[in-house]
C-alpha positions in Angstrom: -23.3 -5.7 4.0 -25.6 -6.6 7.3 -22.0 -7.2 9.0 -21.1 -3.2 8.1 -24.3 -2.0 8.8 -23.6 -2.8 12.6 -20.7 -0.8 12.3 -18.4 -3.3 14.5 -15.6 -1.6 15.6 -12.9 -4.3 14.4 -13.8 -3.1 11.1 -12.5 0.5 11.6 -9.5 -0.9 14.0 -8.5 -2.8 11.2 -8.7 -0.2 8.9 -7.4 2.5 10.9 -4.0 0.1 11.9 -3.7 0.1 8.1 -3.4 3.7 7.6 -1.0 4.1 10.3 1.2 1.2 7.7 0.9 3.6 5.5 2.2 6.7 7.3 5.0 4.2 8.9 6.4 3.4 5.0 6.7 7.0 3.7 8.2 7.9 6.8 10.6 4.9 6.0 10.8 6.0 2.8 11.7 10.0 4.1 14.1 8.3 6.4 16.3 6.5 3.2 15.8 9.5 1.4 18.4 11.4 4.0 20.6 9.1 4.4 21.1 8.4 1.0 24.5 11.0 -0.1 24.2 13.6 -2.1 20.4 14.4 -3.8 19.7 11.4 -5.8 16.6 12.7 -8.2 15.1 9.4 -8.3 15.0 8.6 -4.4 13.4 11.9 -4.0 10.5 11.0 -6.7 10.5 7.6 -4.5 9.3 9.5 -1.6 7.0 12.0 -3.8 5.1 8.5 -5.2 5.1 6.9 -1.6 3.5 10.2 -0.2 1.0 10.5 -3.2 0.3 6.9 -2.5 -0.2 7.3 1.1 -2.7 10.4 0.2 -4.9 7.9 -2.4 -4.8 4.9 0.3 -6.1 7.2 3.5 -8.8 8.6 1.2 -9.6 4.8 0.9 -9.4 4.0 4.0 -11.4 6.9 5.4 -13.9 5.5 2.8 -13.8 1.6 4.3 -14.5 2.9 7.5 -17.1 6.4 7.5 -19.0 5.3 3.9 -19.1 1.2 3.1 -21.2 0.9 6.6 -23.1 4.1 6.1 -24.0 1.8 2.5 -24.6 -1.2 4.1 -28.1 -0.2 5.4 -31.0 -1.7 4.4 -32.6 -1.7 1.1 -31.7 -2.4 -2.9 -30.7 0.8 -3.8 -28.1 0.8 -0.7 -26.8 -1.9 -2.6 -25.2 -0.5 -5.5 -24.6 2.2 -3.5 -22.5 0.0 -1.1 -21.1 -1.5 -4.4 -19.8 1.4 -6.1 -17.9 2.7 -3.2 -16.4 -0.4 -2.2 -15.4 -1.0 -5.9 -13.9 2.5 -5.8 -12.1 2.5 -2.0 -10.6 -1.3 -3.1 -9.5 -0.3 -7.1 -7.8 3.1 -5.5 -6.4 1.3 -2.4 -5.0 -1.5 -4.2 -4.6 -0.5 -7.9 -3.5 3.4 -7.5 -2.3 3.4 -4.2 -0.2 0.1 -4.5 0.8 1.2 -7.6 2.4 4.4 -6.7 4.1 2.7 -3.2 5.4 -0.5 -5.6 7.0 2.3 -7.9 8.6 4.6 -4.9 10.0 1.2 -3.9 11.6 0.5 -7.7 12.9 4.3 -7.3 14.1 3.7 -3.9 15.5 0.3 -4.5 17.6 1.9 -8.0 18.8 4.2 -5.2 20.3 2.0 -3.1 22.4 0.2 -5.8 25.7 0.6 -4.3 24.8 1.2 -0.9 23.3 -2.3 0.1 23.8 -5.6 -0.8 22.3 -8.3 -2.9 20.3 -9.7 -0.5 18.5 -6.0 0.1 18.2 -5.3 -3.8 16.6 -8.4 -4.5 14.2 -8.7 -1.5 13.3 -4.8 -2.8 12.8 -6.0 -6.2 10.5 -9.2 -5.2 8.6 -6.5 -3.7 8.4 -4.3 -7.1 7.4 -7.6 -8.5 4.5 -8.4 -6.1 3.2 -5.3 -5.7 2.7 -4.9 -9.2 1.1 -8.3 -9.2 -0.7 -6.8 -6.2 -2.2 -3.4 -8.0 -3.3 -5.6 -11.1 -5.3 -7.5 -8.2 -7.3 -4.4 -7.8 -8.6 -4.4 -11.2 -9.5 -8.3 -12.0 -11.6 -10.4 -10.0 -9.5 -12.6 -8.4 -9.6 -13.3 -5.1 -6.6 -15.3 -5.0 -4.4 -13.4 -6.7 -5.6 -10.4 -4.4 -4.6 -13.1 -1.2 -1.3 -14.4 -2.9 -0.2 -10.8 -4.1 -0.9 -9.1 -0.7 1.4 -11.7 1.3 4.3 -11.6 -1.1 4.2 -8.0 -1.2 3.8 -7.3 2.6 6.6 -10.3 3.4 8.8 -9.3 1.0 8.5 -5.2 1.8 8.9 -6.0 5.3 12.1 -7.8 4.5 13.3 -5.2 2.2 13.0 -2.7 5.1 15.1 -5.0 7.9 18.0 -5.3 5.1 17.9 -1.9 4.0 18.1 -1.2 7.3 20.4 -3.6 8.1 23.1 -2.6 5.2 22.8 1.2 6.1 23.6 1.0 9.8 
């Protein structure tokens, strides 16, 4: 809390790179979406989920960077006040957010069957996988599953996106 309270400014870089990740992947996801032939129902929910996703996690964000270091000022009943609303930016970033990105990504992935290869498919379902394992890190106190689901899922998304890519070209 004393390290918020001075408000450092790699705090809100950090957080503020993260919310550009998240306008990068629903703009990924807009971009399969199009290419994709014809008006597959279930690749257009994909990009509905990522977008409501990308709405919880900048709410979350803005809450990391404007109202955990307004908290983290002095006194005990700053505390639970600091508590509360970092228990509610990391459940909503991780838990809802997550959650709705890792099930775009199942929709998006069913809608690629046929139109990529294995290696795409199963990268994109490693990353269903993970980022499930990744949203039930936002609800149970566990920091290393939190640090173990948070790799996988970024590695393996980030691979899913270059053979996507890759296969569609």
């Amino acid at each position: 809390m004393s390290y918020l309270a001075a408000r450092p400014a790699a705090w809100s870089w950090g957080w503020g790179i993260w919310m550009l990740c998240a306008l990068v992947l629903v703009a990924y996801m807009a971009a399969l979406r199009r290419v994709l032939p014809g008006d597959p129902f279930a690749a257009q929910l994909a990009l509905v989920l990522a977008a409501t996703g990308m709405a919880v996690d900048l709410l979350c964000d803005v809450t990391q960077i404007q109202i955990l270091p307004l908290a983290a000022g002095a006194g005990p009943a700053r505390s639970e006040v600091f508590l509360a609303f970092d228990r509610l930016a990391s459940a909503g970033g991780l838990t809802v957010a997550n959650g709705l990105y890792t099930l775009g990504v199942l929709l998006m992935n069913l809608s690629l069957r046929g139109a990529v290869r294995a290696p795409a498919l199963l990268a994109g379902w490693m990353s269903v996988v993970s980022g499930s394992a990744l949203a039930a890190a936002g609800l149970l106190p566990s920091p290393l599953l939190l640090q173990t689901a948070t790799g996988l899922t970024i590695g393996f998304y980030c691979l899913w996106t270059v053979l996507v890519a890759r296969d569609l070209r």
